[in-house]
N, C-alpha and C positions, 0 to 999 in steps of 0.2 A: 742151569737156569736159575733164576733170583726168585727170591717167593715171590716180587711183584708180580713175574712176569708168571708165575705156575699159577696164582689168584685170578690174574687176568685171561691164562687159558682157561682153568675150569670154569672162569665164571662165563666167560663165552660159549664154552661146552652145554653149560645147565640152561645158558639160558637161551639158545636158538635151536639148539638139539637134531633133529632129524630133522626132511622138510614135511609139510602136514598131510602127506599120502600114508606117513611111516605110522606102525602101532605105538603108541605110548608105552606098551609095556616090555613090548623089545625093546624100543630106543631103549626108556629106563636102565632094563637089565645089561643091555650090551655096552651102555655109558657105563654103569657100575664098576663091569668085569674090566674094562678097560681100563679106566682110569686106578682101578686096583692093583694091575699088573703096570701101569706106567707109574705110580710111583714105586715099586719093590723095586724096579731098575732103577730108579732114580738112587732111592737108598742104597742098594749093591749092584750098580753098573756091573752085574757078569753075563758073560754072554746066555747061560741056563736062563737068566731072568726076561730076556730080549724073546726066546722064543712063544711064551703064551701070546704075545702080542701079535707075531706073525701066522701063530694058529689062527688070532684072531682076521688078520687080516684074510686069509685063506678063504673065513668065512665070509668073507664082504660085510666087517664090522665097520664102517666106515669111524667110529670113534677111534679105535685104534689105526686106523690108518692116518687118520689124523695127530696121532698121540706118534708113530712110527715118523712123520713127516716131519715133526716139531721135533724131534730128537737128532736124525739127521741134519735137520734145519740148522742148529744149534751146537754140532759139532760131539752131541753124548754119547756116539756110537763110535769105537772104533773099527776103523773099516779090514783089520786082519781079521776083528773077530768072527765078520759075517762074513766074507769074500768067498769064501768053499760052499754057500750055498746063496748070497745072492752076490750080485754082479753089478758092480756102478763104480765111476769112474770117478767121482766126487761126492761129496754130502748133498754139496747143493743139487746133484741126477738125481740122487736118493733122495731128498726130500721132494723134488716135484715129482718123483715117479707116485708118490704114497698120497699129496694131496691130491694128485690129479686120480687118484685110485678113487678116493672119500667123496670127491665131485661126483665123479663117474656122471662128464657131463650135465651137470646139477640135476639131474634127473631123479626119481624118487629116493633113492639110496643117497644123494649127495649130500657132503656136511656143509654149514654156512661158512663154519670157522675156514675148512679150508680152502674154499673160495675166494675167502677174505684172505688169505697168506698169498694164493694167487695170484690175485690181481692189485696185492701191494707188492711184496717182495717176488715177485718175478715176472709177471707181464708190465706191470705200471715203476718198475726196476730199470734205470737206464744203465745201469753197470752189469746188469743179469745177463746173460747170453740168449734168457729167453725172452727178452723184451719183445712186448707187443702192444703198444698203445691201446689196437681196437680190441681185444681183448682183455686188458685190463678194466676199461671202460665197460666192457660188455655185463664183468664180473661185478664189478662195485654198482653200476645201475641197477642190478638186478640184489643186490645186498641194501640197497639204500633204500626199496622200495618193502623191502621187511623193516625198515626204519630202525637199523643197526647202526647207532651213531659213530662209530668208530669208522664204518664202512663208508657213510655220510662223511665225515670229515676229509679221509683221504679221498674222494671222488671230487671233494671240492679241490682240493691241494690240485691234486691232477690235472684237470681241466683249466687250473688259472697258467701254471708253468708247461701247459703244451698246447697251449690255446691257437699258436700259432700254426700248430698241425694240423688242425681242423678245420672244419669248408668254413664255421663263421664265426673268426675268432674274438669277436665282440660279442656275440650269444655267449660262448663258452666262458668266457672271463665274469662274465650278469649269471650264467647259471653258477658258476661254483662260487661265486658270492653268499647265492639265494643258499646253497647247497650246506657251505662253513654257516651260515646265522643259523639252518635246521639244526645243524648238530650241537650247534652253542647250544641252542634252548631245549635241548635233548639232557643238556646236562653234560658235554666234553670241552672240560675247562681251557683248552688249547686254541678250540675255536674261537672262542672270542677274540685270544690276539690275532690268531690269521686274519678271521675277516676284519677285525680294523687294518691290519695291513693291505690288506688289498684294495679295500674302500680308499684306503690313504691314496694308495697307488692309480687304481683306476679312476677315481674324481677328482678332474682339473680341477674345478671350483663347484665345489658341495656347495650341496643349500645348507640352511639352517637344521633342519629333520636330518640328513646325515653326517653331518657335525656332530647332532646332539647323538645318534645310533651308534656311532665310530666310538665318541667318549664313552658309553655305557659301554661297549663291547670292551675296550680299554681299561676303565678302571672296574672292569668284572673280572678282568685276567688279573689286574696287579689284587686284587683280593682274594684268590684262589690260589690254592699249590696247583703251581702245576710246571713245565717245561720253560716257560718265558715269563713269569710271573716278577722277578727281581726287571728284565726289560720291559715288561708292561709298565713297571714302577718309575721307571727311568722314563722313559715316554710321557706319560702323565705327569710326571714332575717340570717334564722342559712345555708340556700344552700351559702350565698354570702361569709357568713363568712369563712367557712369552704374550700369552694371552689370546692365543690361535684356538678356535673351538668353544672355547670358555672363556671366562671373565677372567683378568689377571689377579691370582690371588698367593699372597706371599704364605701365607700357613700354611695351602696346601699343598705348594711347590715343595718348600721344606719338609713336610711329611710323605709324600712319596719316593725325597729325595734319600731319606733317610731310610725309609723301608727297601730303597736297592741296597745301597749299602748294606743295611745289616744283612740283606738277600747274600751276602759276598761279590757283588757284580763289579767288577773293575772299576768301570765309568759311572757306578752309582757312588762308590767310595769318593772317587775322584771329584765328582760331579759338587756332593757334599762336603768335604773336605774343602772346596773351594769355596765354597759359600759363607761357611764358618768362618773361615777367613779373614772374607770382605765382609761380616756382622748380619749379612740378608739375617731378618724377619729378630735382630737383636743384637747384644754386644760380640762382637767377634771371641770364639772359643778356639786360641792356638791348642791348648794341649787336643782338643778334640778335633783339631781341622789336620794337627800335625797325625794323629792318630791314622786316620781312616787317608789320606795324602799317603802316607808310607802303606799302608795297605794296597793303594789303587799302583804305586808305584812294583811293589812286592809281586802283585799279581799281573803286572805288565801294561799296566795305561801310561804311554809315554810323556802324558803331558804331567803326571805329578809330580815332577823333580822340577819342573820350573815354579809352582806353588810352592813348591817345597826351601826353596832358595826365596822366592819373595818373603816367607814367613820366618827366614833366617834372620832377612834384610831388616824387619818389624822387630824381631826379639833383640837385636845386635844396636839396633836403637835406642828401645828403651831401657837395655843396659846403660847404655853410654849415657842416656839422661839420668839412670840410678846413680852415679857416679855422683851427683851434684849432690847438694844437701844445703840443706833441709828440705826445701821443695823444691818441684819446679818452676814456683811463679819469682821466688826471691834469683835463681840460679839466673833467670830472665831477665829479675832486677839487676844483679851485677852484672850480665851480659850486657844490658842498654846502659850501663855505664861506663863500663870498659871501653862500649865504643866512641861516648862519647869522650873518654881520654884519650883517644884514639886519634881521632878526629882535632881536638884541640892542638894534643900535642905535634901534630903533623904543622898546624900551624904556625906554633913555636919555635918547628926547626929541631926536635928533639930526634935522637938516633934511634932506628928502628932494630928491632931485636925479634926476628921471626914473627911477625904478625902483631905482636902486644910491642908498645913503643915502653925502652926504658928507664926508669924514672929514677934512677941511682942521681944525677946530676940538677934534680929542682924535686921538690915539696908540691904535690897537686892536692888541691882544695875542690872541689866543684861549686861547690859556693850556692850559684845560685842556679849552674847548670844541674845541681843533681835533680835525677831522672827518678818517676815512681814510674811500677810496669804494673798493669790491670791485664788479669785473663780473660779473655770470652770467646768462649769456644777453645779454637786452636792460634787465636790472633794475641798475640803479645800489645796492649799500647801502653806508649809512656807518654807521661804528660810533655814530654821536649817534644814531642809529634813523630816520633820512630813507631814504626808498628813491624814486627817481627813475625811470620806466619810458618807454624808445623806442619809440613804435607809431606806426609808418608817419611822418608828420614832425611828431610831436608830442613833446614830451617833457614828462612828470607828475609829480609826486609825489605819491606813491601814498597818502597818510595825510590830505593835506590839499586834494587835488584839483589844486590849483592848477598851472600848466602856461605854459610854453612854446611854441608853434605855428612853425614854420619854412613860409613858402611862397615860392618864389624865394629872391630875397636878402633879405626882411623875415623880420623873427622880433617874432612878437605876445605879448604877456603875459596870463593870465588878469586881471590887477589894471590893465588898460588902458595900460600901458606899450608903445610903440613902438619898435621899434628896426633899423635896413637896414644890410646886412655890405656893403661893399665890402675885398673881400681880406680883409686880417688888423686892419681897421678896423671897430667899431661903434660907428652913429652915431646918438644919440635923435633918432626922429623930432617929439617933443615939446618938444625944445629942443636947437635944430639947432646950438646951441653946443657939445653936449654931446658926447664923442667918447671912446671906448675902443680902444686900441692895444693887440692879442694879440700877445704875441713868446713865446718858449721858455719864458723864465723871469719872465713875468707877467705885467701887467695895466698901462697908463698912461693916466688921463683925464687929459682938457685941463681938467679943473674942477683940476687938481692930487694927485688918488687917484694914489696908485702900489699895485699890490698884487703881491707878490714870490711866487713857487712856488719853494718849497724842499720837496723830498722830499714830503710829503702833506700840506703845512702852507700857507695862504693870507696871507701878513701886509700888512696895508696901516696906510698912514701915516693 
């Protein structure tokens, strides 16, 4: 057993005790002796240590019976060591033999605790052999009514997912509603996300008051440790985004989104990571989207490999735009010249050389065609009236359609030109002779092009 779970028996022990016919100063003593001999087995599991306990049981110590129940329960007994003097055929016969001993029919002698193991893990159990709906029910109603939030919470559980068992299973679904808010405000941090889940589930269309009930129960789980608290986080991150319940608000989307995440939650990594991305709520952060993306992937959310490759798509870009130099507004400026030699020289009749036309055979001037390029935004304009647009790794021109595509280190041409960047080298992939050398101050194919950058002016020989 885990200390959480030994804290949470004794402190269930100490604090429902007997039921109130019992004396206080037996319960006391007989809690004491009990729980004294159940942890020396705990420490040295030998079977010499297992027997105070079933003295005590002999006696109708109902603590120790209970303490006897939660051992078998739990698998800390092995069954050679008692078999020559008790008889059971499993842990789990042994353990309902000993709580249903500490019940003894919840009658004066009965414990609460083991009530409560009753009629969760064995009557309100669909996998137990002993399942019994009306008996579990029978157990947790009469635990809930000593207002045992733990017993309150599972009675709600119960009642929503066997609602359909019962004569009226729209009562039973409103009572373990009512049932999960008692235990919330009891102070069982789990509660609150049930019942927003089920609030969720059971109202077609809330009003306003259970919108705003469902959100508090919600972001009371994502602020509290507890079982769902990384998915409560996740939840209230897509309410903020969306704008369903609440007003849409970008801050607090991003911080709930981010408290799944750091929670470890697959789909809050994911969730986050993707947002990073796409800049929500500021500048896009690759290392930090790449970050928690391979985490969400690492931990099995199948959609982070596609983020994952669009953030490839993004860095393999603005690689291929580092290649250029000095900037990227002058890189725009020889590009809107180029094409307008481009263009000219098409009408000249000059021979075409993989995409760039080449000029080994006449001297170009632009004279009066030379083009200046202004940035704003992501829009390239030149004063000849081209305007060139960057959307995500593509670059256009916006008048003529015609376009660029950057993926990895290739860059494709809408007019079927090939062309792969190594460094500050572009090399046609259609004529692998073909080769363009980017430095500061211009442009050098190996067909013989030089093209010079002077202030906003492109001039090639």
């Amino acid at each position: 057993m885990s200390l959480k779970n030994l804290i949470l028996l004794l402190s269930f022990l100490l604090i429902t005790g007997l039921s109130s016919t019992s004396s206080v100063a037996v319960s006391d003593k007989n809690f004491q002796d009990a729980k004294r001999a159940y942890e020396i087995y705990l420490q040295d599991p030998q079977i010499l240590n297992l027997f105070p306990l079933f003295k005590m049981h002999a006696e109708d110590n109902s603590f120790a019976e209970t303490f006897l129940g939660d051992l078998f329960y739990n698998g800390k007994v092995n069954k050679k060591d008692v078999e020559s003097f008790f008889d059971y055929e499993t842990n789990e016969d042994a353990a309902f033999f000993f709580f249903n001993e500490a019940v003894d029919d919840f009658g004066p002698n009965g414990h609460r605790l083991a009530a409560y193991y009753l009629g969760r893990n064995f009557y309100g159990n669909e996998d137990s052999k002993y399942f019994n709906l009306r008996k579990a029910l029978e157990y947790l109603f009469a635990l809930d009514a000593l207002n045992i939030p733990e017993a309150t919470f599972e009675l709600g559980y119960l009642l929503y997912f066997n609602a359909d068992k019962l004569l009226d299973p729209e009562d039973a679904k409103t009572t373990s509603i009512e049932k999960l808010k008692k235990a919330a405000e009891a102070g069982h941090t789990d509660a609150h996300y049930v019942a927003y889940l089920f609030m969720a589930q059971h109202f077609d269309k809330p009003t306003n008051a259970q919108k705003n009930e469902m959100m508090r129960h919600l972001e009371t789980a994502a602020s509290q440790i507890g079982n769902y608290q990384s998915t409560a986080s996740l939840l209230a991150a897509g309410h903020y985004k969306r704008g369903d319940f609440v007003e849409r608000n970008t801050t607090k989307f991003m911080s709930y989104a981010k408290k799944s995440a750091e929670l470890n939650n697959p789909d809050g990594h994911y969730f986050y990571g993707k947002h990073l991305l796409m800049g929500v709520g500021g500048s896009p952060d690759y290392g930090l989207a790449e970050y928690h993306l391979k985490k969400a992937r690492e931990l099995g959310n199948k959609f982070a490999q596609k983020q994952l490759d669009k953030l490839e798509e993004k860095q393999a870009f603005e690689r291929s735009l580092d290649v250029f130099e000095p900037e990227l507004e002058q890189v725009m400026e020889m590009f809107g010249a180029a094409q307008s030699f481009y263009t000219d020289s098409n009408a000249a009749g000059l021979p075409k050389a993989g995409g760039f036309y080449d000029g080994q055979t006449a001297s170009i001037d632009f004279g009066a065609d030379e083009q200046e390029y202004n940035r704003r935004g992501n829009d390239f304009i030149g004063s000849g009236g081209q305007t060139w647009r960057i959307s995500g790794n593509t670059m256009r021109n916006i008048a003529t359609g015609e376009y660029y595509r950057f993926s990895g280190n290739q860059i494709t041409g809408s007019r079927g030109d090939r062309w792969k960047i190594n460094r500050n080298r572009i090399q046609s992939l259609d004529n692998p002779n073909l080769t363009y050398k980017l430095g500061r101050r211009g442009i050098q194919g190996s067909n013989g092009t030089v093209c010079k950058y002077r202030v906003n002016t492109l001039r090639c020989n």
